[in-house]
C-alpha positions as a printed Julia matrix, in Angstrom:
75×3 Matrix{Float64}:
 46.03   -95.81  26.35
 49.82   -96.2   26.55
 50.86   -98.25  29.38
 53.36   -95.3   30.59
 50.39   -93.22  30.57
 48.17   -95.12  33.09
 51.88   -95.01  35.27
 51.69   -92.15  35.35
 48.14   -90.93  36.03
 48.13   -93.39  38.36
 51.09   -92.09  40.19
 49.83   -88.29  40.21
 46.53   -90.08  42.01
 48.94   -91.46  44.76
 50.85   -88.28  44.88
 47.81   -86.26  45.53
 46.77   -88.49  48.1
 49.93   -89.54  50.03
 49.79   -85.92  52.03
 46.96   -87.62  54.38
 48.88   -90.86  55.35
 49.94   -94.12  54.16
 46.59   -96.02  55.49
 44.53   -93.02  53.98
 46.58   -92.59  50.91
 45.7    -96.46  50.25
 42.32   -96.52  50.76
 41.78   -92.98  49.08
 43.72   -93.83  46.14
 41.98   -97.35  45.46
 38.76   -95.73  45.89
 39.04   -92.37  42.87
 40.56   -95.41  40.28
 37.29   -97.52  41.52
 34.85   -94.58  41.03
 36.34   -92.55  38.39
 38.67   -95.14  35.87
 37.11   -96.07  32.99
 36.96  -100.19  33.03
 39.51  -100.76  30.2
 42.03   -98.71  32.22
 41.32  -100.44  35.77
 41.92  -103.7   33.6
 45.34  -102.22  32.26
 46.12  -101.33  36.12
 45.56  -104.65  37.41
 47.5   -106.49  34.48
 50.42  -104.55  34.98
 50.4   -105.06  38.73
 49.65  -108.55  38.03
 53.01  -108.78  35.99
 54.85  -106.45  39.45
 53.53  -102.95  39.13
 56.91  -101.82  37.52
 56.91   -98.4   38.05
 54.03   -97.69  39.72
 53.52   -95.41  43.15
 54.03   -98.15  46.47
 50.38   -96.48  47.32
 49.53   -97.63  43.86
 51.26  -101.25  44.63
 49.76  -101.39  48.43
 46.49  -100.56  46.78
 46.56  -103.14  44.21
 43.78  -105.28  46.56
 41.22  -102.9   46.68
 41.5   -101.42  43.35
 37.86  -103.68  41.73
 38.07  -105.96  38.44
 35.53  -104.25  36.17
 32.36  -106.22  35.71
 32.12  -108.5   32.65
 28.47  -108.38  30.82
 27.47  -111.94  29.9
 26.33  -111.58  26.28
């Protein structure tokens, strides 16, 4: 996936969810990228906000902490 792709879906999540409040929006946010983002693009999320979220929604960027590091299977 193109990196100004995830931006961008990631920023129509925080849109959609910014009508119910900045603590809400947060938590709400963090949550649909935790239950419904494939791992590969939660790892693309946290490397770019890792590197300053350039671009990104400031629900994505106040987010960024509860947003979870996809499990790596021990092979």
């Amino acid at each position: 996936m193109e990196q100004r792709d995830m931006i961008r879906m990631a920023n129509q999540i925080a849109s959609f969810f910014n009508g119910s409040g900045p603590e809400l929006a947060v938590k709400d946010a963090a949550e649909h990228i935790n239950k419904f983002w494939d791992p590969r693009m939660r790892s693309a999320l946290i490397a770019h906000l890792a590197k300053g979220g350039e671009g990104l929604d400031a629900t994505i960027l106040k987010a960024a902490g509860l947003i979870r590091k996809p499990q790596t299977s021990a092979a």
